[in-house]
C-alpha positions as a Markdown table, in Angstrom:
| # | Residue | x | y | z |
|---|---|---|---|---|
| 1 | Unk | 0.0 | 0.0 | 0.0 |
| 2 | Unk | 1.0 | 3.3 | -0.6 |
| 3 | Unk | 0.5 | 5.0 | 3.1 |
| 4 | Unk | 2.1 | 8.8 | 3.7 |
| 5 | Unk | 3.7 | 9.1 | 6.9 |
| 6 | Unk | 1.1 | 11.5 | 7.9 |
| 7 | Unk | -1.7 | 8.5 | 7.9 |
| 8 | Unk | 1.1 | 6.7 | 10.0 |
| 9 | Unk | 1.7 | 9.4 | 12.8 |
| 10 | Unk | -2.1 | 9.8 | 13.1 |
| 11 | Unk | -2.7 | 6.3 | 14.0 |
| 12 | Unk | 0.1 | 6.1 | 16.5 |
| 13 | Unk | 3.0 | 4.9 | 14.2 |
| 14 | Unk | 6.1 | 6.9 | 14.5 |
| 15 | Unk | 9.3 | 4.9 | 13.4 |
| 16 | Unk | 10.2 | 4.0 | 10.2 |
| 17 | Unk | 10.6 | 0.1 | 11.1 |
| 18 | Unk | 6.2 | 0.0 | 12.3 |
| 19 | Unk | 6.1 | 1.9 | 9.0 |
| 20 | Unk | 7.5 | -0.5 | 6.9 |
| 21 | Unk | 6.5 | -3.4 | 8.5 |
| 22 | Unk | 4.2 | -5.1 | 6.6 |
| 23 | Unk | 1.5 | -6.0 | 8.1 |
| 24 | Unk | 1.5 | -2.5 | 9.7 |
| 25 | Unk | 1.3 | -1.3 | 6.2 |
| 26 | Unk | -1.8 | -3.4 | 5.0 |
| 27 | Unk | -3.5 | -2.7 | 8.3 |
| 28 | Unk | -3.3 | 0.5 | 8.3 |
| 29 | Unk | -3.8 | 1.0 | 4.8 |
| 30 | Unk | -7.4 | -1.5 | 5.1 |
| 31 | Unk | -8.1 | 1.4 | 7.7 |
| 32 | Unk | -7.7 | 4.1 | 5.4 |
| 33 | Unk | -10.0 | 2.5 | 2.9 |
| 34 | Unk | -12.7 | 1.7 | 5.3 |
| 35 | Unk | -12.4 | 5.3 | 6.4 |
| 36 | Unk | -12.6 | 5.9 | 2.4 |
| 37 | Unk | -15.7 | 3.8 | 2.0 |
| 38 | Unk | -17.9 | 5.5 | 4.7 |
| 39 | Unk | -17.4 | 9.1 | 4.0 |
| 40 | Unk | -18.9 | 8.1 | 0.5 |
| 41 | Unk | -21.1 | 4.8 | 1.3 |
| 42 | Unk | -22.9 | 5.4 | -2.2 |
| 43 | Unk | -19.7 | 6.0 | -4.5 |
| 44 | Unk | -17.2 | 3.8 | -4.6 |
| 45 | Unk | -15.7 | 6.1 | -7.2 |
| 46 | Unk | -15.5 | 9.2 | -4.9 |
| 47 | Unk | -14.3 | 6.4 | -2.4 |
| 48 | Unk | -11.3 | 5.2 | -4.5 |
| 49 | Unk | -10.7 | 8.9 | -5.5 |
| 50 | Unk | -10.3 | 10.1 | -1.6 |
| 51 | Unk | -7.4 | 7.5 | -1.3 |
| 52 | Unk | -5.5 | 9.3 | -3.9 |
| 53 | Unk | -6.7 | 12.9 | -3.1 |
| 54 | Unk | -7.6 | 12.9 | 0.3 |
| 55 | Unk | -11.9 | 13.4 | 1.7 |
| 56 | Unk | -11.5 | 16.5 | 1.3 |
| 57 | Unk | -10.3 | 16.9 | -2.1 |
| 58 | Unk | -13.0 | 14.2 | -3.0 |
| 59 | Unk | -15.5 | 16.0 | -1.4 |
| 60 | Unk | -14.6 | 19.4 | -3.3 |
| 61 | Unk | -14.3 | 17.2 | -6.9 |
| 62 | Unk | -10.8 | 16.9 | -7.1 |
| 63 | Unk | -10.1 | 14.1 | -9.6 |
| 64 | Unk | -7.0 | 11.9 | -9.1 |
| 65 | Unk | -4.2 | 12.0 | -12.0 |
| 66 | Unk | -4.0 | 9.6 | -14.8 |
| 67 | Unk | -7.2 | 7.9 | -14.7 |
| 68 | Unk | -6.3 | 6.6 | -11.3 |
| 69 | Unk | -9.7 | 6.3 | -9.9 |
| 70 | Unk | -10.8 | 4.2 | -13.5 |
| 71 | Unk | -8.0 | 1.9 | -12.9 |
| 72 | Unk | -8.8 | 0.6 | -9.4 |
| 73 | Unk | -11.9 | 0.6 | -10.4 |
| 74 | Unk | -11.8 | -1.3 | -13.7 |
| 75 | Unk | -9.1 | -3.7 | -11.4 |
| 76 | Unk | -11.7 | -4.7 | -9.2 |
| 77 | Unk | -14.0 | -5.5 | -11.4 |
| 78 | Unk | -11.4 | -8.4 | -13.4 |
| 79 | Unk | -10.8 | -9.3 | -9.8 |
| 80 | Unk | -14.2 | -10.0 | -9.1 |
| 81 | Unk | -14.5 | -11.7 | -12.1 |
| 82 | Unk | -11.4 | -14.1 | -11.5 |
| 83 | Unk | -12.3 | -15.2 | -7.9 |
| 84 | Unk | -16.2 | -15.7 | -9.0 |
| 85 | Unk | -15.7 | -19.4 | -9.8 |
| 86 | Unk | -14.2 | -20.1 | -5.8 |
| 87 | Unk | -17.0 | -18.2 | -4.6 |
């Protein structure tokens, strides 16, 4: 995941070795996304978009660089797709 130290420090990680531990990463990360996901229950493109931009900048219609948001987006959908079968 790609977390910014700020997201780290504000859930109570401060050194460099939490940060890059793995698991920290995903966890916190998974956190982020929740967060994500309930500020915008009934977009998951504004929710995808606030992981790249922020809430904020979702909120005011900023739109994530190079079709970001279409990407993850289009991603989850071949991923859904893929595990379908073992469902």
């Amino acid at each position: 995941m790609q977390v910014l130290r700020s997201n780290f420090l504000a859930r109570g990680i401060g050194s460099d070795a939490q940060a890059n531990d793995l698991a920290t990463n995903y966890r916190i990360g998974a956190q982020i996304i929740r967060s994500d996901q309930a500020a915008f229950p009934n977009s998951a493109w504004k929710a995808v978009a606030a992981y790249n931009v922020g809430v904020y900048g979702a909120k005011i219609g900023r739109v994530p660089a190079n079709n970001y948001t279409n990407a993850i987006l289009q991603w989850r959908n071949e991923y859904e797709k893929a595990i379908a079968p073992y469902r």
